[in-house]
C-alpha positions as CSV (number, residue, x, y, z in Angstrom):
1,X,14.2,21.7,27.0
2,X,15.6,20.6,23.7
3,X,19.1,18.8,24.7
4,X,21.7,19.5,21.6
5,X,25.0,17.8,20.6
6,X,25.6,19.3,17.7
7,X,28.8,20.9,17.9
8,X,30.0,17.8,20.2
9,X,29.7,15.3,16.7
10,X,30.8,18.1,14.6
11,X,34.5,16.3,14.3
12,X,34.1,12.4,14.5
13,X,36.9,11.7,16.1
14,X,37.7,8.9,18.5
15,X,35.7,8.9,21.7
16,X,33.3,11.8,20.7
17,X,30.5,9.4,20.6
18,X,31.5,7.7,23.9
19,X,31.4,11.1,25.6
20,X,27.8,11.4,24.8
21,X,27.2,8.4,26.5
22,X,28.4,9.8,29.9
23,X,26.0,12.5,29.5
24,X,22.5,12.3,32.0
25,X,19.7,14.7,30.8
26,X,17.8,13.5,27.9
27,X,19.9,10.6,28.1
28,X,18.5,7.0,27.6
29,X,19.2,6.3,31.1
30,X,17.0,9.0,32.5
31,X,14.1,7.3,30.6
32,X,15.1,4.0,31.1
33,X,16.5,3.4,34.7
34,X,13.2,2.7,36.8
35,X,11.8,0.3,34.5
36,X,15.2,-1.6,34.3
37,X,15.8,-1.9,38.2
38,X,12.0,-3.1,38.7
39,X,13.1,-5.9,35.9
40,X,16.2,-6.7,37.7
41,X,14.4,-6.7,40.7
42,X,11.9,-9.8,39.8
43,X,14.3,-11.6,38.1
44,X,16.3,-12.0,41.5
45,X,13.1,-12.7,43.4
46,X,12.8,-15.7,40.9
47,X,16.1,-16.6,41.5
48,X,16.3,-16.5,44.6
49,X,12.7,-18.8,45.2
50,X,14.1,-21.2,42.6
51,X,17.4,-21.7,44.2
52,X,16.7,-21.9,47.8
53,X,12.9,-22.3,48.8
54,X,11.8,-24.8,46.0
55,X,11.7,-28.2,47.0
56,X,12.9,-30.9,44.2
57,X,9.9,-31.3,42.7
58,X,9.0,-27.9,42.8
59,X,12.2,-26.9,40.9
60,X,11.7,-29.7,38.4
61,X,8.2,-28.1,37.5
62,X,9.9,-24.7,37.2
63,X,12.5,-25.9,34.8
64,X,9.9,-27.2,32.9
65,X,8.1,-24.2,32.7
66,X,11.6,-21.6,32.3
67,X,12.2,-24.0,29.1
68,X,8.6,-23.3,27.4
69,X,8.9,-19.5,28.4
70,X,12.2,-19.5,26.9
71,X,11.0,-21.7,23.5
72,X,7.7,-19.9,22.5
73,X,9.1,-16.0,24.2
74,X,10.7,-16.0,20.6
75,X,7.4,-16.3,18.5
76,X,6.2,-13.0,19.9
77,X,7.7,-10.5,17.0
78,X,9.1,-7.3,18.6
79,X,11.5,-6.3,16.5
80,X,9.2,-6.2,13.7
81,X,6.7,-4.0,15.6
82,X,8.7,-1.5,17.6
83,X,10.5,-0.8,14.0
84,X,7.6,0.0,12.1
85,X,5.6,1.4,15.1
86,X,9.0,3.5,16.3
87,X,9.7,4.9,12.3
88,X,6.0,6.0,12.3
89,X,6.5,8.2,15.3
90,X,10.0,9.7,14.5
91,X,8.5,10.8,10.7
92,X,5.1,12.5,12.2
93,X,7.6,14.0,15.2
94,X,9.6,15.5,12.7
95,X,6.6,16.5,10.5
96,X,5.6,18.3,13.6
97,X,8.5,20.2,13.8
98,X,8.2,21.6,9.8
99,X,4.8,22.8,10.7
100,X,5.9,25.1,13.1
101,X,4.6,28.6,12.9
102,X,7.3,31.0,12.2
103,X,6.5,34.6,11.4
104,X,9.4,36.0,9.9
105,X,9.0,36.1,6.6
106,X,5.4,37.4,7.3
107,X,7.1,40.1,9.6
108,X,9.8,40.7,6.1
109,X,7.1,41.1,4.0
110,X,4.8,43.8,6.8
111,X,7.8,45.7,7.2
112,X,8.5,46.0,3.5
113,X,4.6,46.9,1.7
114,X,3.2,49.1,4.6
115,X,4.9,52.0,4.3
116,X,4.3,55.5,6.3
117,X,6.7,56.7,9.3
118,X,3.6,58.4,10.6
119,X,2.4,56.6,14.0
120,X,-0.6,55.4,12.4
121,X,1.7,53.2,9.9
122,X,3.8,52.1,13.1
123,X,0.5,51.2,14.6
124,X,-0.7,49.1,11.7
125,X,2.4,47.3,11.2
126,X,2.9,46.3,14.9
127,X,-1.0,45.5,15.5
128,X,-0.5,42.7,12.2
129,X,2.1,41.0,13.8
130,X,0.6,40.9,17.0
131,X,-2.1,39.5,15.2
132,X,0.2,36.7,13.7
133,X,1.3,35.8,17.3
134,X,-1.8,35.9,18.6
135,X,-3.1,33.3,16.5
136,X,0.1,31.0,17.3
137,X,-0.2,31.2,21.2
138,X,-3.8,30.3,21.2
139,X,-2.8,27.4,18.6
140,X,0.3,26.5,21.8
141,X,-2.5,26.7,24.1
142,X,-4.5,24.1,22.6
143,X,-1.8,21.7,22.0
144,X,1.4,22.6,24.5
145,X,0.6,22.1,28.3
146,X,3.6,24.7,28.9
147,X,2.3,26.9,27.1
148,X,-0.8,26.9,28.9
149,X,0.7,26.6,32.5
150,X,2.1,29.8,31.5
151,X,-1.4,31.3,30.1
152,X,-3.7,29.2,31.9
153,X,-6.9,31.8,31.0
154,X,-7.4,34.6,28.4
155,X,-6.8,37.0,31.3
156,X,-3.4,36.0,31.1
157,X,-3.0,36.7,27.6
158,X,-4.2,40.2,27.9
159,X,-1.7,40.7,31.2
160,X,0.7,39.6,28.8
161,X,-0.3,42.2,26.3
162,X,-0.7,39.9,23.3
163,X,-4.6,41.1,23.6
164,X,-6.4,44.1,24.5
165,X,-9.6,44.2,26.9
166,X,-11.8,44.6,23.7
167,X,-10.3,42.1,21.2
168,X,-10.9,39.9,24.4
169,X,-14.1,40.7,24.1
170,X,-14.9,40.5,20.2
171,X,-13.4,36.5,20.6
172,X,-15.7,35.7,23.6
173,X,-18.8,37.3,22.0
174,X,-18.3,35.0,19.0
175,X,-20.8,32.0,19.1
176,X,-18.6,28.9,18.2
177,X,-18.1,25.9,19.5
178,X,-14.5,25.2,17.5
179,X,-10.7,26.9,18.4
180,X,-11.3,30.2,17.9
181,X,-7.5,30.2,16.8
182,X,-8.3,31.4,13.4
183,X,-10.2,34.9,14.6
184,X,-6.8,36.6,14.6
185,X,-6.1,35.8,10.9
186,X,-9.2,37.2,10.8
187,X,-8.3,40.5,11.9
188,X,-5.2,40.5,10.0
189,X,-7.2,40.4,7.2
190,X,-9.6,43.4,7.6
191,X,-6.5,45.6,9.3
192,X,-4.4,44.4,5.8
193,X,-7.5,45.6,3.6
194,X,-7.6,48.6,5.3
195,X,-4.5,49.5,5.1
196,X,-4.8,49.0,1.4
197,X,-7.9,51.6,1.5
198,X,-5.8,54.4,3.1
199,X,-2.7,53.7,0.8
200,X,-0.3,52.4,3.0
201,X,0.0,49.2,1.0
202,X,0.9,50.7,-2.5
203,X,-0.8,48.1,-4.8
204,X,-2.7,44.8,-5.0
205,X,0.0,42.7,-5.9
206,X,2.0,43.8,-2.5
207,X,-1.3,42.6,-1.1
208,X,-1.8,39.3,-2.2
209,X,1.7,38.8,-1.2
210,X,1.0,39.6,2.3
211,X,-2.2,37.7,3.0
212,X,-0.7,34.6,0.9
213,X,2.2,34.3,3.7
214,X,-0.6,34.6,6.2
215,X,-2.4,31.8,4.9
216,X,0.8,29.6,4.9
217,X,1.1,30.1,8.7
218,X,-2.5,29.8,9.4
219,X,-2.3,26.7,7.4
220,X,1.1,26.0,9.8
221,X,-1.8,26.5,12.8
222,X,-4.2,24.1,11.6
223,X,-2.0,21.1,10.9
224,X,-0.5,21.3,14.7
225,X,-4.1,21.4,15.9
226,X,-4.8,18.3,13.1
227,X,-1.9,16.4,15.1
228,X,-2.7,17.1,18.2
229,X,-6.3,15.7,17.3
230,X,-5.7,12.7,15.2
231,X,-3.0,10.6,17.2
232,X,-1.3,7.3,16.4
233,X,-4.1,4.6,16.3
234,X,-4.4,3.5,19.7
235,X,-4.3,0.1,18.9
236,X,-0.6,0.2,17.1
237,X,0.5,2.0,20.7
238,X,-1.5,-1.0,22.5
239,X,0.5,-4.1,20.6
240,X,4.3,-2.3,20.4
241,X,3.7,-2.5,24.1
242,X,2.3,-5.6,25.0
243,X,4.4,-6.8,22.9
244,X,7.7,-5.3,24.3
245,X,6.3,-6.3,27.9
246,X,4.4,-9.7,27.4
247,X,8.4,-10.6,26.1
248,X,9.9,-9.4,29.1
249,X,7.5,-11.1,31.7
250,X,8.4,-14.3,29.9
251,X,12.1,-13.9,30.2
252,X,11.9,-13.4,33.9
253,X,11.2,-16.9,33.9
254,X,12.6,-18.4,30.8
255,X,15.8,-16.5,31.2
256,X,16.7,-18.4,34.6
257,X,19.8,-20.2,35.0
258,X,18.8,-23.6,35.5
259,X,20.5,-26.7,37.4
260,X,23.7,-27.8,35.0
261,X,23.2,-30.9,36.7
262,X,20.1,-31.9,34.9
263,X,21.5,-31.5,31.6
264,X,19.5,-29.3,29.9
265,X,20.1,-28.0,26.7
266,X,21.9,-24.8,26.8
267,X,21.7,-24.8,30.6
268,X,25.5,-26.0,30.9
269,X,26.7,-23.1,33.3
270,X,25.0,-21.3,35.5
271,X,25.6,-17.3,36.7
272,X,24.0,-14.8,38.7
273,X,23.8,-12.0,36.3
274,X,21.6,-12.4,32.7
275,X,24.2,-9.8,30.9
276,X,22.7,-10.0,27.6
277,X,18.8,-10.4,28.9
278,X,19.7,-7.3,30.3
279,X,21.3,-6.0,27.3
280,X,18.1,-7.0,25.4
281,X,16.0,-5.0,27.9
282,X,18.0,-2.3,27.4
283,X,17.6,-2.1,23.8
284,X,13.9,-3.3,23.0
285,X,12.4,-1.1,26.0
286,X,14.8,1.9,25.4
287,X,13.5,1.9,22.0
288,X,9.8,2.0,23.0
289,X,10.7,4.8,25.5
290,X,12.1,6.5,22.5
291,X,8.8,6.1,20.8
292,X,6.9,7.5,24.2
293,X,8.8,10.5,24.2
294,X,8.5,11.6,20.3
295,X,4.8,10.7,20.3
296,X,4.0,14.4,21.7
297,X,6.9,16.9,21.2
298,X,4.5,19.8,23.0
299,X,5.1,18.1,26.5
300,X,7.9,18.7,29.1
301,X,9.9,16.2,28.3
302,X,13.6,17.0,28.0
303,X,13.4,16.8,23.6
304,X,10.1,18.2,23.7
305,X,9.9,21.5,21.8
306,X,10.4,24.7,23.5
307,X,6.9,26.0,23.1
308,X,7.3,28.9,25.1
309,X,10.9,30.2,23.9
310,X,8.8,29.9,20.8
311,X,6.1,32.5,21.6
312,X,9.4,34.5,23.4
313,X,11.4,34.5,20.4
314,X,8.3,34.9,17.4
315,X,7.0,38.3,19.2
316,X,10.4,39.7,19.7
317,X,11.2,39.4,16.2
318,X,8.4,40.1,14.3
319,X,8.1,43.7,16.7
320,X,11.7,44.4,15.7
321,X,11.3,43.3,11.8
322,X,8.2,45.7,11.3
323,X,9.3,48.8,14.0
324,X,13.2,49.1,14.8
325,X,14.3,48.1,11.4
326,X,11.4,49.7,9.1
327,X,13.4,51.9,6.6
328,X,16.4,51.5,8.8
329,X,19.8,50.9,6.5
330,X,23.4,50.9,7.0
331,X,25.6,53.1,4.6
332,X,26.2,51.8,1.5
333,X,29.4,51.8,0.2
334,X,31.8,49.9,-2.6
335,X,33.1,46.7,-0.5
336,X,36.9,46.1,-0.4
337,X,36.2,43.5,-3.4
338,X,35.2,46.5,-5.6
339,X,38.0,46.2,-8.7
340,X,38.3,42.1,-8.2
341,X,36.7,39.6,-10.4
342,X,37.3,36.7,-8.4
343,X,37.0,37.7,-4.7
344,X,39.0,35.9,-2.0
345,X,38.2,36.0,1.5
346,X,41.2,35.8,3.7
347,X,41.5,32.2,6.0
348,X,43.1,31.9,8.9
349,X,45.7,29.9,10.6
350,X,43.0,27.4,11.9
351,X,41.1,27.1,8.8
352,X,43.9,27.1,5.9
353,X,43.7,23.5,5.9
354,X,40.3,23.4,4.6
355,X,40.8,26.1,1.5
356,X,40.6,23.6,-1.5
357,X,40.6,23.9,-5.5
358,X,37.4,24.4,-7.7
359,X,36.2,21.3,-8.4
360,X,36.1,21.2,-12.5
361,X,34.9,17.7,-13.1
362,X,36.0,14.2,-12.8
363,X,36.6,13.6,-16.4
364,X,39.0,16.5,-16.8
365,X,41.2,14.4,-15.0
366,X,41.8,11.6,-18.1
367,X,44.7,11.9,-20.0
368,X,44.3,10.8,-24.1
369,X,47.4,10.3,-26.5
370,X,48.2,12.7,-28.6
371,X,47.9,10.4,-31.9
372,X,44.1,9.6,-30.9
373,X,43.5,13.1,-30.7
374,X,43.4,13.9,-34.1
375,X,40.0,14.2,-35.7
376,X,39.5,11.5,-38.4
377,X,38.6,12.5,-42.1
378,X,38.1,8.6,-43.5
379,X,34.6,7.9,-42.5
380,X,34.7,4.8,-43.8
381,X,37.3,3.6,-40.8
382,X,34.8,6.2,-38.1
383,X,32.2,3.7,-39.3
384,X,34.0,0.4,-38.5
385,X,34.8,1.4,-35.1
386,X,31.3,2.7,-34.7
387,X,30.3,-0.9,-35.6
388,X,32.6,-2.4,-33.7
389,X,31.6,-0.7,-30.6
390,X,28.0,-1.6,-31.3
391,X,28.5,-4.9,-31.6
392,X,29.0,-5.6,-28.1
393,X,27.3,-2.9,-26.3
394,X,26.9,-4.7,-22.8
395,X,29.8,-6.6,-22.4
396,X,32.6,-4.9,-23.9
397,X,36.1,-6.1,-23.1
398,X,34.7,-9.2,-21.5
399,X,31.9,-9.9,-24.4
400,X,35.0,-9.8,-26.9
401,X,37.3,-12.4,-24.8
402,X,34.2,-14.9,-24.2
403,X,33.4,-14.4,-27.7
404,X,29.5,-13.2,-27.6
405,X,28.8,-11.3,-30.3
406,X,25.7,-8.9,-30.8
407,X,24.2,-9.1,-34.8
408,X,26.0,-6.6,-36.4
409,X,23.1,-4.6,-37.9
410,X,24.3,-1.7,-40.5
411,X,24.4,2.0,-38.6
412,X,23.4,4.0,-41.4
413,X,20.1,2.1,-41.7
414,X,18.6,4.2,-39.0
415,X,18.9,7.8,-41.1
416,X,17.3,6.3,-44.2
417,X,14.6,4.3,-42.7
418,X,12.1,7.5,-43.4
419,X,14.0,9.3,-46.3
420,X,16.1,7.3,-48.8
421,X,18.8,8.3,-50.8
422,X,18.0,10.3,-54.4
423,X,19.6,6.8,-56.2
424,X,17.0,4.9,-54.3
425,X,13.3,3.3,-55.6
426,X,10.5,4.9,-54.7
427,X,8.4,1.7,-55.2
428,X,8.9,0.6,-51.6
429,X,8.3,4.1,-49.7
430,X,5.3,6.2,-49.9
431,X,5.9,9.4,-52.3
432,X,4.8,11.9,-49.7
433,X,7.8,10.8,-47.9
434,X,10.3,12.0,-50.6
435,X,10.0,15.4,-51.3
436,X,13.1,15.8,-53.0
437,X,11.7,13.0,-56.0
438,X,9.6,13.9,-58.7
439,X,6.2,12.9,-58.9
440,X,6.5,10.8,-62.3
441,X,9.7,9.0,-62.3
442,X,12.0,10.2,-65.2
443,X,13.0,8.1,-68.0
444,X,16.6,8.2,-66.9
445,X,15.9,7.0,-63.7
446,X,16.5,2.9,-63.1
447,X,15.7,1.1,-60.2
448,X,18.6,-0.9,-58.8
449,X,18.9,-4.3,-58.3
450,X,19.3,-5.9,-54.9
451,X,22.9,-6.0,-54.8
452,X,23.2,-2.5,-55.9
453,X,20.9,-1.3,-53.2
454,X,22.7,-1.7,-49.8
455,X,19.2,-0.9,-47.8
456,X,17.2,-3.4,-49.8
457,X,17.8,-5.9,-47.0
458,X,17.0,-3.4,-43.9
459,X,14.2,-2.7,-46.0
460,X,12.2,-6.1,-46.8
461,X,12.5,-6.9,-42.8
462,X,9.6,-6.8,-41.3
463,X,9.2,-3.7,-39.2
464,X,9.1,-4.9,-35.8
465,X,12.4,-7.3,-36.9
466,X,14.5,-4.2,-37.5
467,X,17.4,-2.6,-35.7
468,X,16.2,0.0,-33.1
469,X,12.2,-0.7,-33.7
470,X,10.8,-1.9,-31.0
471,X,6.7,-2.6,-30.4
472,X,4.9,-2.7,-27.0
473,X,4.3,-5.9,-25.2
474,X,1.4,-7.7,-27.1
475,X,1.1,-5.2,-29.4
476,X,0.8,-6.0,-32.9
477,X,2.6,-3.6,-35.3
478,X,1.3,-1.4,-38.2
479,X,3.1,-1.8,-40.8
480,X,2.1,1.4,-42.5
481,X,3.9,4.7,-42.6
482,X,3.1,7.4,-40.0
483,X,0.2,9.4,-40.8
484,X,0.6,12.9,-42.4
485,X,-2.0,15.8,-41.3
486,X,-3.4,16.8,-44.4
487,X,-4.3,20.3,-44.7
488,X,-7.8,20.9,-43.9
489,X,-10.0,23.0,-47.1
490,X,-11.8,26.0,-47.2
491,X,-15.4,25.5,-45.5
492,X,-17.7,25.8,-48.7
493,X,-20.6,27.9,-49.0
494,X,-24.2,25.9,-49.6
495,X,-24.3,26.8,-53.3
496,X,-20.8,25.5,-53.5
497,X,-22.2,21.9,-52.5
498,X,-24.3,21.9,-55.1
499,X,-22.4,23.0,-57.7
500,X,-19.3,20.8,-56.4
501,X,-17.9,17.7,-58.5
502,X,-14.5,17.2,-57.7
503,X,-13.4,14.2,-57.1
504,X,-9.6,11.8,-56.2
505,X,-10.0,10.2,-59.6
506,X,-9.1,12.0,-62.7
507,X,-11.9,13.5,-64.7
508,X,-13.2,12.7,-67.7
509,X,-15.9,12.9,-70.8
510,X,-18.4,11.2,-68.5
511,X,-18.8,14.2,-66.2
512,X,-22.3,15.3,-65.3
513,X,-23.9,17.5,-67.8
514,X,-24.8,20.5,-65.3
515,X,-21.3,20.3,-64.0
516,X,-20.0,24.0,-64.1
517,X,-16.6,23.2,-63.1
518,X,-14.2,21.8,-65.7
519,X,-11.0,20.2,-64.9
520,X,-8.7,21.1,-67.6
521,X,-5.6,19.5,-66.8
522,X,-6.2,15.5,-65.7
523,X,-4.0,14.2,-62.8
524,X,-1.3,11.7,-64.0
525,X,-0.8,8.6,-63.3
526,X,1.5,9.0,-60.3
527,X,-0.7,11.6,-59.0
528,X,-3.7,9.5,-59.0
529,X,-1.7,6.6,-57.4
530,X,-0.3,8.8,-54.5
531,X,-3.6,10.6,-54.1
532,X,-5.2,6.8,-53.5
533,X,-2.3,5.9,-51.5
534,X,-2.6,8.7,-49.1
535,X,-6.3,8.1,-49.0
536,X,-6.5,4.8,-48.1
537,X,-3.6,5.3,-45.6
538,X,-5.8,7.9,-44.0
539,X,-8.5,6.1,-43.2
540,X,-6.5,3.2,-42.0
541,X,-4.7,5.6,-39.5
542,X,-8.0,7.0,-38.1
543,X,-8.7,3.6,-37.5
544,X,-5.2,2.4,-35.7
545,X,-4.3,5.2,-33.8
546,X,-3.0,3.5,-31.2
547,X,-0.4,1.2,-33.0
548,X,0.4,4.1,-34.9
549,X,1.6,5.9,-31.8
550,X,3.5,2.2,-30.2
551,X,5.8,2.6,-33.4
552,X,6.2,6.2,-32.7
553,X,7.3,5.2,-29.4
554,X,9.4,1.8,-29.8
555,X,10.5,1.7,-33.5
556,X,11.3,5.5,-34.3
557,X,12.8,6.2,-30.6
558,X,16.2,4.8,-32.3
């Protein structure tokens, strides 16, 4: 039976822990207490023959051999086993526990799509669920030995009415040499489609629903039968315990309290009682017992899972889910919170202490002064803080006192890296970039010099050199702009390929003589430059595809 504190460490207050200690079932002590009197035992009986039926010589060959046990005792690594060994058993103990079959929201699900009040409806909804149980308590069989104490034979299960005579049947007359666990599910199924046939399950999707949940408990089934067949390797069990008890055989004998009078290291006093080689037994064997009793939860050990309160509690309320409370609903009525937007349940005298205020957020708490909460209209002065701030971005306060200063790189070279300002060249930037420039620069249009452009400098740095563009490790760096789909042209026909003659470069008198298209108006000089451009920026793209995309990542991410 499953032992539970809960409600004892609900309040830690002083001694709640300490009360646990006192307590016997499923205790440490109850595990523990042969296997620590049979150690205290032996370690008296050699005591006692060291002491007082040793001659001289014999004791001086014992010390000898208590001070080597003692030395080379602390090479054998227990700690390092019975944690890893002991945190391998607690996490597939509790795994076992998740896998638990419950059938309730199976039961929620029966008692919702299979309508009719008529006792064929009643008889289809209880006969699924019994179904659903079935297949667990021949799953607890398998694995629990209390379950099967209490159902030692299949006759028992029909006694107990979780199978008729001829269902018994249909399982034994199927040939197989597997858990027939699954047949059940089996049934479930054809009864579910059935019902589907007659229209007591309205639609498909209602269904699906249904067998879906069945699946996940099946699937529940199946991974209690996979632990009960594939165990902890046998040989990680072997070591955490010949490890655990290979160390206490050799304290037995290099734990003795040996003659002061010889002067052996760490032998200056000599006692009776080994309090802390105790202790240590007490800790390192307790914690293998631990292990021993989590390895199988479907035992009868005191923590073991209650396997048979289980198939109690699963039939009782999947019967009452899908029968007693099938259409059954209270009155409905307006609740007393009807004409309240913000409903507040009354507290008692015992739990006013605990009624608390909505937490809002832990910055709501910071108070500002009023002058620097005005919003600021001289950008200018927004910009030198903003650069201020950046110029020390890890260290802050302490950066400023120690004097380590970050380069102070200009913020507004981020915006124009891919479009530039109207007043801007062109020269350095492809055209397709700029849609807001003309294709031909105007006559009134002058390219500034390098003191009138305030970008020139971001500019001329090489890409991988500039604020906020960054390149994979051993990458090298494209230097070219990203690459621009182009939009794809209408397929041609196979007259048109013949008759074609179009071409990036302008056209002119030397044209082919059977050449029925004409181009009328030549491209300009710009035009032909930013039609090369794009071009060759094309190909070079298909080509670099993958530096392209470490700028897109690293130097554009800014």
């Amino acid at each position: 039976m499953t032992v539970t504190y809960s409600r004892r460490v609900a309040d830690a207050g002083l001694g709640t822990f300490f009360h646990l200690l006192l307590r016997w079932k499923g205790s440490i002590y109850k595990l523990l207490y042969r296997e620590l009197i049979i150690f205290t035992l032996l370690y008296y009986f050699f005591s006692i023959v060291y002491r007082f039926v040793m001659n001289d010589d014999q004791k001086r060959l014992f010390e000898k051999l208590s001070i080597y046990c003692d030395r080379y005792a602390e090479l054998i690594p227990v700690s390092f086993v019975l944690g890893f060994y002991v945190t391998l058993v607690v996490s597939r103990w509790w795994g076992q526990f998740e896998n638990v079959p419950w059938p309730d929201r199976l039961a929620a699900l029966v008692g919702g799509h299979v309508r009719g009040a008529d006792e064929a409806s009643k008889l289809t909804r209880r006969t699924l669920m019994r179904y659903a149980n079935l297949s667990g308590v021949l799953i607890y069989r398998s694995i629990s030995t209390a379950v099967y104490k209490r159902f030692p034979t299949m006759e028992h299960v029909v006694q107990a009415g979780l199978m008729t005579s001829d269902e018994l049947r249909h399982l034994e007359d199927l040939r197989s040499p597997h858990n027939k666990f699954w047949v059940p599910c089996m049934w479930f199924v054809s009864l579910a489609l059935r019902a589907r046939t007659e229209g007591r399950i309205n639609n498909d999707v209602a269904l699906t629903a249904i067998l879906t949940e069945l699946n996940s408990l099946r699937a529940k089934c199946m991974k209690l039968y996979g632990y009960d067949w594939i165990s902890l390797p046998l040989v990680y069990t072997q070591v955490a315990t010949v490890a655990v008890y290979s160390f206490f055989l050799a304290c037995l004998i290099g734990r003795q309290f040996l003659d002061p009078a010889q002067g052996y290291s760490g032998h200056d006093l000599d006692f009776y009682l080994p309090v802390f080689t105790l202790l240590q037994f007490f800790f390192y064997v307790g914690w293998l017992k631990v292990a021993e009793q989590l390895i199988n939860p479907f035992g009868e050990d005191d923590d073991d899972f209650e396997t048979n309160w289980l198939v109690d509690r699963n039939l009782q309320v999947s019967m009452l889910s899908v029968d007693e409370m099938y259409d059954s609903l209270p009155l409905v009525e307006r609740d007393v919170y009807w004409n309240e937007c913000e409903p507040q349940p009354p507290y008692t005298a015992a739990s006013a202490e605990h009624r608390k205020p909505s937490f809002m957020g832990s910055a709501l708490d910071i108070s500002v002064p009023k002058e620097e909460m005005e919003f600021q209209s001289n950008l200018e002065q927004i910009k030198e803080h903003e650069e201020a701030n950046y110029s020390t971005p890890l260290l802050g306060g302490l950066g400023r006192l120690l004097g380590v200063q970050s380069p102070n790189f200009p913020r507004s070279s981020r915006v124009p890296l891919l479009r530039r300002r109207p007043g801007a060249p062109l020269s350095r930037f492809p055209l397709y970039l700029h849609p807001e420039g003309p294709l031909t620069p105007g006559p009134s249009r002058q390219p500034l010099t390098h003191e009138q452009d305030p970008d020139y400098a971001f500019s001329t740095v090489p890409l991988y050199e500039r604020p906020g563009c960054y390149s994979c490790p051993q990458t090298p760096i494209h230097c070219g702009p990203p690459a621009v789909p182009r939009p794809r042209p209408a397929r041609r026909t196979q007259n048109d390929w013949g008759r074609s003659c179009s071409s990036l470069a302008p056209q002119t008198a030397d044209l082919p003589l059977n050449c029925e298209d004409k181009i009328k108006n030549p491209m300009t000089e710009s035009q032909r430059v930013y039609s090369n451009v794009f071009s060759i920026i094309s190909i070079s793209v298909r080509f670099n595809k993958t530096y392209v995309s470490c700028i897109k990542l690293g130097g554009f991410s800014q």
